[in-house]
Structures are given as structure tokens and as C-alpha cells.
N, C-alpha and C positions, 0 to 999 in steps of 0.2 A: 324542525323545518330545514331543510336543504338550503342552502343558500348559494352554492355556484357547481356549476357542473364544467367536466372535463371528461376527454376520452379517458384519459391516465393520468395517474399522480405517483411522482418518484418521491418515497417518503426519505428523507434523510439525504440532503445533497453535500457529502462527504466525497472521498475517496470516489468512490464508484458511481454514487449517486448522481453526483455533478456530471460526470461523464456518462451516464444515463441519457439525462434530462438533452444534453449537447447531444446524442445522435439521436436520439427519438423528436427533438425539434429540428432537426438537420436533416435526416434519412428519412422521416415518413410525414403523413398531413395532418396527423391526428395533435389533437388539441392535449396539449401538457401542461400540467401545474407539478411544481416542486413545492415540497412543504418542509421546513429546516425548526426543530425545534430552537435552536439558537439564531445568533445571525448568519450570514453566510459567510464565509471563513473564520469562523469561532475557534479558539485556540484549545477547548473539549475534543477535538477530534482523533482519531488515529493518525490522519495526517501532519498533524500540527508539530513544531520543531524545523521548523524550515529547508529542510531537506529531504532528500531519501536517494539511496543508489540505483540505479538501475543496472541490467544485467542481460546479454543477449545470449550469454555462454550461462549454462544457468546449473548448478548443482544440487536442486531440489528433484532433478530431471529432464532428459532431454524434450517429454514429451512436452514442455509448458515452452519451448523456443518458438513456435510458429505464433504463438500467444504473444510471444514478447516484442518478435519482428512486426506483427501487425498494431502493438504498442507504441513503439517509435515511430514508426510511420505516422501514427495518431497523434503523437504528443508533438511531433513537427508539423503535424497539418494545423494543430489547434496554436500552435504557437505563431505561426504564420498568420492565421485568424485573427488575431486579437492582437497582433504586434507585439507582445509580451515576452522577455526570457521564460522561459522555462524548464527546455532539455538544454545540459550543460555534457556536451560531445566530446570530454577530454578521454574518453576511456574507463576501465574499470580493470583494477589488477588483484589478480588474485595469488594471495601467496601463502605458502603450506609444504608440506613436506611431500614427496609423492609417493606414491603407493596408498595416502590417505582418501578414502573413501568420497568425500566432496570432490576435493581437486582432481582424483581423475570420472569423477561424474564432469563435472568441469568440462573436460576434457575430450569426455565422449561425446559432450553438447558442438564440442567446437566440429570435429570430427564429422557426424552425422551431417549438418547441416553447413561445413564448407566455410565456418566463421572466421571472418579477418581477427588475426590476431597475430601478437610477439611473443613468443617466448623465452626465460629469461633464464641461466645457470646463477647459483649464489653468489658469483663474483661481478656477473652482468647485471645482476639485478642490483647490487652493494654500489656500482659504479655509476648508474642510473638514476637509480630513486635512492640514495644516500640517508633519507629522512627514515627508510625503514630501519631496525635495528634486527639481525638475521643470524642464527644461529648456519652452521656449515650445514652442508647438505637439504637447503630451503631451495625451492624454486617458483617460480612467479610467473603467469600469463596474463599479456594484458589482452583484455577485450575490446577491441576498439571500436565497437557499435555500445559499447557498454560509458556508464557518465553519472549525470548526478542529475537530479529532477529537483525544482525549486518546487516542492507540493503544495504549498497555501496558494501558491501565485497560481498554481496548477488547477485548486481546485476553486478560484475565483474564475478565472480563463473559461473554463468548462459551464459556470452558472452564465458568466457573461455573454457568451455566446450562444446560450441557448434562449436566454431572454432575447440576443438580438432578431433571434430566427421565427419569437411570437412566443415562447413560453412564459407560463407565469409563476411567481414566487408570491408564498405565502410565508415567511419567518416571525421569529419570536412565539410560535404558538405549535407547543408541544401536541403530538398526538395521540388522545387519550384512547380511543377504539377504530375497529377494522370491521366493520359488518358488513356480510354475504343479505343481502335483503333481492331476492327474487334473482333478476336476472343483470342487476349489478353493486356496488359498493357505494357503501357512506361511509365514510370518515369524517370520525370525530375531534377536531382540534376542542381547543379551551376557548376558542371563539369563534368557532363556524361546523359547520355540518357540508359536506364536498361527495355530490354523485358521479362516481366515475367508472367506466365499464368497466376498468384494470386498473390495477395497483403493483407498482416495484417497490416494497421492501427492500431499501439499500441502508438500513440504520447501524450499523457497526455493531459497538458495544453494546447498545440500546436492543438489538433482533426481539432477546427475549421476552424485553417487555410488550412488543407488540405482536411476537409470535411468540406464545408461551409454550406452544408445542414446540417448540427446537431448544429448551430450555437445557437439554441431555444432551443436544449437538452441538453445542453452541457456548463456550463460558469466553472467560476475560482474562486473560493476562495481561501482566505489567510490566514496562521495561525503565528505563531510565537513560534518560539521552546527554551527553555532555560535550563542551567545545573548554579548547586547552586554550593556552594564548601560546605559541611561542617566541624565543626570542628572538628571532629574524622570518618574519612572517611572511615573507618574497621565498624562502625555502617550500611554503607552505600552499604558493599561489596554484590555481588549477591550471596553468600551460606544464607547469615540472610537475604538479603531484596530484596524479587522477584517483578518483572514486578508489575503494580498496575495501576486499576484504582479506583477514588473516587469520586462521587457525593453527594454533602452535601450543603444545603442551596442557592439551585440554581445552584452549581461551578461544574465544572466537571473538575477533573486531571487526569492526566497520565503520566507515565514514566517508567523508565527501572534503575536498579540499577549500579553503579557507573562502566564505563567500561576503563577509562580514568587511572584510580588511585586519583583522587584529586576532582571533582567533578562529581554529580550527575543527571538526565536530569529529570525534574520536571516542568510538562507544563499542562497550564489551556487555555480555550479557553476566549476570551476576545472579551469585548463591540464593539471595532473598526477593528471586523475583517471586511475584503470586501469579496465582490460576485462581480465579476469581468466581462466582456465580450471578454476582449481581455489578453492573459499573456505578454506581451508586458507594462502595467500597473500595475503590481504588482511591489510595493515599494523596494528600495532596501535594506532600514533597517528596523528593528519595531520601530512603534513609542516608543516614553518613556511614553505614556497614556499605552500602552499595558504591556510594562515589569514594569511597576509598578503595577499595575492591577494583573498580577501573581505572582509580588512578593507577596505582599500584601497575595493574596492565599493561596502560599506556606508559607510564616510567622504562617499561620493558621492550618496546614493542619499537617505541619512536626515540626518534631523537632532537635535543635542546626546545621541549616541552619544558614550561612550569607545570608544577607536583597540583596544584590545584586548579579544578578545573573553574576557569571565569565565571562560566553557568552552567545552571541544571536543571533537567524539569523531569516530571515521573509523563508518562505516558501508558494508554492501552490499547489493545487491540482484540478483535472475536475472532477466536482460535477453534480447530476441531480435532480432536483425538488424534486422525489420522494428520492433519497439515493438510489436506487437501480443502476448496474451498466448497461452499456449497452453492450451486447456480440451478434452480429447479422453478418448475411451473407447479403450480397445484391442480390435484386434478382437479378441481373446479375450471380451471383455464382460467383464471381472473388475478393470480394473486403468483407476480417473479418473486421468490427471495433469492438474494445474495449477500454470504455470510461468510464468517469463518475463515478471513482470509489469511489468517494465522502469522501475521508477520514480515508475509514476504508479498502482498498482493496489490500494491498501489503504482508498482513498476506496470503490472497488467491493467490495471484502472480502467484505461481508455479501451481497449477487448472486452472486458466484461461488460462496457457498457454498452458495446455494439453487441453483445451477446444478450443482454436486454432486450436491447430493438428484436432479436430472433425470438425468442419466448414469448414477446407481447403481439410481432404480427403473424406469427408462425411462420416466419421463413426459416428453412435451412440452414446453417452455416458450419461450416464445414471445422471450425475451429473449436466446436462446442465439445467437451468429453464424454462418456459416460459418468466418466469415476467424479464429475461432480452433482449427480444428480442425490435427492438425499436420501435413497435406497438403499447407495453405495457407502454408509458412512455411517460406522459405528453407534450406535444407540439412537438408531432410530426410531425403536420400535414404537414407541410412546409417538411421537412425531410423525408417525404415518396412521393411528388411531382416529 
């Protein structure tokens, strides 16, 4: 028996999901239901650990900048909405050696599209942000559309405001099936049966269990996120020390400037992360090979850190062969997935969610790519059976 119907339901309001549900309640009339198997900002997510960098100068490519402009714009309108911090506008610096393949992708981003920004020689940058610790011949640009995203508060902002605009929220009830039945869908939670013309798939880690054809597209890695304490934490405040990331001698860091009051969030990626097939198997702690592995890093990297970082937590995210994400309609027409954002995709959040709204009313939108549709995307083949 059916028991509530809807034009559309955004399964999984995470990351993207949330920001789904907020423009498809905001930009169109159709009736939305969100369905969260946990609660709604559950600390299970990709986003969870209370931050994330943002990036308008972007060295995965320049074509994902127009993505990222129309991101800010979002994350400032939705903060404006809900009265809430969220985008944290000190900047983002990146620093590397040049000739190094990121930094001047980096570089070309700034370039191609005219981006405000500083750049820094190893003595201007030594004399500036003193906290970094910089081998001779390092250079630095900061991005100054580029910052730090408060993402749990981001991705409450996104559900709350979709509920203010008429949507509805279904939480704590996982979803156990996706059935095609004539000419729309039921969804089956653990305590209700939901008829609705279309469905967005935005479930992270989770895709494959609810789309088990992208099970070849689509796994999990692991990362592990940590905050230092140091010993003069006004070194560490975000007016002197913005977003950053660093690549030097193989390492690659990143973090956001001290939001806590007492420590700092200073994370390097490490030897034992996994590539997972099921999230069900991600660890519940990080091992001590890992946080010592970044501390180790950090000792290197920063300066007047303690060696131990105050806290830690293991985290995951749905990753695709390629890093590119996957945003596709089925041909049915009935069924968005958005997947595989591989690590770097909650800066774009609020774009793919309006890229949502385009695949479920079939509008246009000019930001959409090819290269994510899932044709484009390594082991498909299974996946498009």
C-alpha cells in the first residue's frame, strides 16, 4: 500500500542532497519529499568534520570554475536565507613548488577566468603567513574568492530552508527499494511505501546499495581528518591564516583556520587509506599508522603545533576511477543519480543541486558537462545494461 505521494523525492540529504531538495523547493512547484536514512545532519556523512575548503582557482581543472562561481554565489545566497555562518571568505592559499603540475593548473584557473588573487615569492610568503614552514624556492597564491565552508551547518541550512519553502522530510528510515511500476516510482523505506513521478539519488557512500548497477562506478574511500592544538592559537585565527592547501615532497595538506577557538584542522592524505566496495567496511577509527603519518607532516609543514593531534575521526567518500563526478538521468527519465564525487565535490554542492532541478524539469543549463554523464566514465559497461 502507497502511503504518501510526491512529485519527487531526494533520497539522501547529505552534501548534495540537501542542496537538491533547497532548489527544487525554491526554483520549481513541484511537491518534494527528502528521505534521510539517519537524522538530518548525522555525523555518518561525507560531509561531517565540520569543515571543508573551498576553491575558486581550482587545480583538478579549469573547466569545474564556472561550477564553483555559481557555488559561492549559492552558498552566500543560502546563508543570507537562513541567517546562518556558513561561507567563511578569508581566502584560500595555495602553496607548492612551481612547475608542479597542480599549481600551475592552479594557475591556468586563475588566468582563464580573470580570478582575484596574490601572489607570493618564498620570502613574501615566509613574511606573511609565518605559520607555514617553506622550503627555498615554494611559492604561494592566495585565492581570494576561495575560504572555508562550515558543511554540517551547510548542510542543515540547505534541509531548512527547503522545509521553509513546503518540502517534506522523512528521516530515521532507511531506504530499502527503488521500483519503476508503470509510469512512476515507489519507494520503499522500513516504514512507509512513497509514489513519486521522479526520484534524485544523492546517497554518497550508500549509491550502490540503492543502485547496484553503478556498483563498478562507484566505490568508497577513506580518509582521516585531524585538528592540532597550537600553542598560540590567535597565530592560527582565520583573519591571518586562510583555507590552504600544500603539496611538497610528495605530501599533500589541507585545512581551514582555527574555528573552534583552541585548535586547528591540518590534514594530509596517508599510505593506508582504503578504496572500499561496500561503506558498511569503513573503520570506525583511524588507525595510529595514519595519525602519526600526519602528524609527522604537520611537524613539517607548520609551525608551534603540538606533535599530537587533540582529535580525530576516519571519514568517506564515493569516489570514480576517473575523479570525475557522475550527474546522469536514466533513460527512463524518472531516476537523477549523483555520485562519485571523489573528494573534492561539496565546495560544488550547491551547482549540482541546481543541476538537479535541470534533469528533473528538463531545463537546459548551461553548466552541465558531458564528461559527467555515466557513459563517460570508466566501467560502465554493467551500469548501462
Amino acid at each position: 500500500m502507497v502511503n504518501q505521494e510526491f512529485d519527487v523525492a531526494v533520497i539522501g540529504l547529505g552534501s548534495v542532497g540537501s542542496m537538491a531538495m533547497w532548489q527544487l523547493c525554491t526554483t520549481t512547484d513541484l511537491s518534494v519529499v527528502g528521505i534521510e536514512q539517519w537524522g538530518v545532519g548525522h555525523s555518518y556523512g561525507s560531509y561531517a568534520g565540520e569543515s571543508r575548503v573551498f576553491r575558486a582557482a581550482y587545480h583538478e581543472g579549469w573547466r569545474y570554475v564556472p561550477l564553483l562561481l555559481r557555488s559561492r554565489e549559492m552558498w552566500l545566497d543560502l546563508e543570507r536565507s537562513v541567517g546562518r555562518e556558513i561561507f567563511l571568505p578569508h581566502g584560500m592559499l595555495a602553496v607548492d613548488q612551481p612547475g608542479h603540475a597542480p599549481y600551475e593548473s592552479t594557475l591556468e584557473s586563475i588566468r582563464r577566468y580573470d580570478l582575484p588573487h596574490r601572489a607570493f615569492s618564498t620570502q613574501e610568503l615566509r613574511n606573511t603567513y609565518p605559520q607555514h614552514i617553506v622550503p627555498d624556492g615554494t611559492e604561494a597564491v592566495l585565492d581570494l574568492l576561495g575560504g572555508g565552508i562550515r558543511s554540517e551547518i551547510a548542510v542543515l541550512a540547505g534541509v531548512q530552508a527547503a522545509v521553509a519553502a513546503g518540502g517534506t522530510v522523512i528521516d530515521g528510515e532507511p531506504v530499502v527499494g527503488i521500483d519503476e511500476e508503470g509510469e512512476s516510482i515507489v519507494i520503499r523505506t522500513t516504514n512507509r511505501s512513497i509514489r513519486v513521478a521522479q526520484v534524485v539519488v544523492t546517497a554518497g557512500s550508500w549509491t550502490a546499495k540503492l543502485r547496484p548497477k553503478l556498483s563498478s562506478v562507484v566505490n568508497v574511500a577513506t580518509i582521516a581528518l585531524t585538528w592540532f592544538a597550537p600553542n598560540d592559537i590567535s597565530r592560527y585565527a582565520a583573519d591571518v591564516f586562510p583555507a590552504f592547501l600544500r603539496d611538497q615532497d610528495g605530501v599533500h595538506m589541507f585545512g581551514v583556520p582555527s574555528l573552534d577557538g583552541y585548535s586547528v584542522k591540518v590534514v594530509s592524505h596517508t599510505s593506508d587509506e582504503q578504496l572500499l566496495t561496500d561503506v558498511d567496511d569503513v573503520p570506525l577509527v583511524a588507525s595510529r599508522a595514519s595519525i602519526e603519518e600526519i602528524s609527522h607532516n604537520a611537524m613539517r609543514f607548520f609551525a608551534d603545533l603540538s606533535p599530537e593531534p587533540v582529535r580525530h575521526t576516519i571519514h568517506h567518500d564515493s569516489v570514480t576511477n576517473s575523479r570525475v563526478p557522475v550527474v546522469d538521468l536514466d533513460p527512463s527519465g524518472r531516476i537523477v543519480t549523483i555520485a562519485g564525487l571523489s573528494g573534492h565535490g561539496f565546495k560544488f554542492a550547491p551547482a549540482l543541486g541546481q543541476l538537479a532541478v535541470s534533469l528533473v524539469t528538463g531545463r537546459h543549463d548551461e553548466l552541465y558537462s558531458s564528461d559527467f554523464a555515466l557513459a563517460q566514465h570508466p566501467d560502465t559497461v554493467t551500469a548501462l545494461q
